[in-house]
C-alpha positions as CSV (number, residue, x, y, z in Angstrom):
1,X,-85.2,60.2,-55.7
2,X,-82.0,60.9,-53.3
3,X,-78.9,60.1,-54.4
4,X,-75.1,59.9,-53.1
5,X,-73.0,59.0,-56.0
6,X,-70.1,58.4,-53.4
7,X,-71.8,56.6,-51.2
8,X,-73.8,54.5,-54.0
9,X,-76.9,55.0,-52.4
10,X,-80.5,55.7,-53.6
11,X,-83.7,56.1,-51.6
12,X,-87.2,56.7,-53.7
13,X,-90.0,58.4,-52.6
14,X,-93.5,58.7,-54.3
15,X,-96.7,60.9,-53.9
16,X,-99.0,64.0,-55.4
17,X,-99.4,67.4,-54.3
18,X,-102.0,70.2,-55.3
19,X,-101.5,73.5,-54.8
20,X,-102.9,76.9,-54.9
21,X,-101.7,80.8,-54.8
22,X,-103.4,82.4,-51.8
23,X,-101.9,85.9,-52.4
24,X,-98.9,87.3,-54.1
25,X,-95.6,85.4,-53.0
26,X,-97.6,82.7,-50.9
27,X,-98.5,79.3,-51.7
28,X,-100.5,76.5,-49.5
29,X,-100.0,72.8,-51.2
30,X,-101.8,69.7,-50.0
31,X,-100.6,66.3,-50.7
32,X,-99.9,62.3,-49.8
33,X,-96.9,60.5,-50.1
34,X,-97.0,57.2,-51.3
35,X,-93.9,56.0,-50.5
36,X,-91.8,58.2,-48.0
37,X,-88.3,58.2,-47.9
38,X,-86.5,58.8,-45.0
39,X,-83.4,60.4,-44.2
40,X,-81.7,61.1,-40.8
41,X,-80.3,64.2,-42.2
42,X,-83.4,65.4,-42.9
43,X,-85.5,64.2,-40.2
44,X,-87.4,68.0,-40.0
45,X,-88.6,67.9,-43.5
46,X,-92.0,65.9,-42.6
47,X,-93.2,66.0,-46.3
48,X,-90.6,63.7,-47.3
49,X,-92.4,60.9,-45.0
50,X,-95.1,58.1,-45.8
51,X,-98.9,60.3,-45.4
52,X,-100.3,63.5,-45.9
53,X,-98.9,66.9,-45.8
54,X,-99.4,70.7,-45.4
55,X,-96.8,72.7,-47.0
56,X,-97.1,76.6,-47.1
57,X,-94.4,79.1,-48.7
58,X,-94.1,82.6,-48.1
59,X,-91.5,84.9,-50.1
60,X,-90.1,87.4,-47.4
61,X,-87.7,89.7,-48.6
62,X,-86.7,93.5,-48.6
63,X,-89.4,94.0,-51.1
64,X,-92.2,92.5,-48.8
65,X,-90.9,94.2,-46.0
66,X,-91.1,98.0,-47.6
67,X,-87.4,98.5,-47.3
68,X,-86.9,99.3,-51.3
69,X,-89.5,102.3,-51.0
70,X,-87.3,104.8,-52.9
71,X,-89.7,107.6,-51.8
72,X,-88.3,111.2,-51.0
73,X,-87.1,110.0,-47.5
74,X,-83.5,110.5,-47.7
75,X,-81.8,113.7,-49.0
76,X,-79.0,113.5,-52.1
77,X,-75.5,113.9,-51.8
78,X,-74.4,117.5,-52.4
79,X,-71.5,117.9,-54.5
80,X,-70.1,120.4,-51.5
């Protein structure tokens, strides 16, 4: 459900997804929607309309990336 309490409005949507962990920090769901709701502000987001869907979500982050290696690359401060 979508709601705007200032506006009064409410649009309902319906439907099932599965889902399953391909590798660490990624996810592929399948699914139908029932009932789509629709939303001009959110035209892009295709899962939120009537029919089936392909969702996949990746975590990218400094982690991912190798950007936390704390490995002897960088010398410490001297206390010259």
């Amino acid at each position: 459900m979508m709601r705007s309490v200032s506006a009064g409005v409410r649009s309902y949507g319906m439907g099932a997804s599965l889902g399953y962990q391909l590798m660490t920090n990624t996810w592929l769901a399948l699914g139908y929607n029932l009932r789509g709701m629709g939303d001009r502000d959110f035209a892009g987001a295709g899962y939120k309309n009537r029919g089936p869907f392909v969702t996949l979500r990746m975590k990218v982050d400094q982690d991912t990336l190798g950007l936390n290696d704390h490995g002897e690359k960088t010398r410490p401060l001297s206390a010259e």
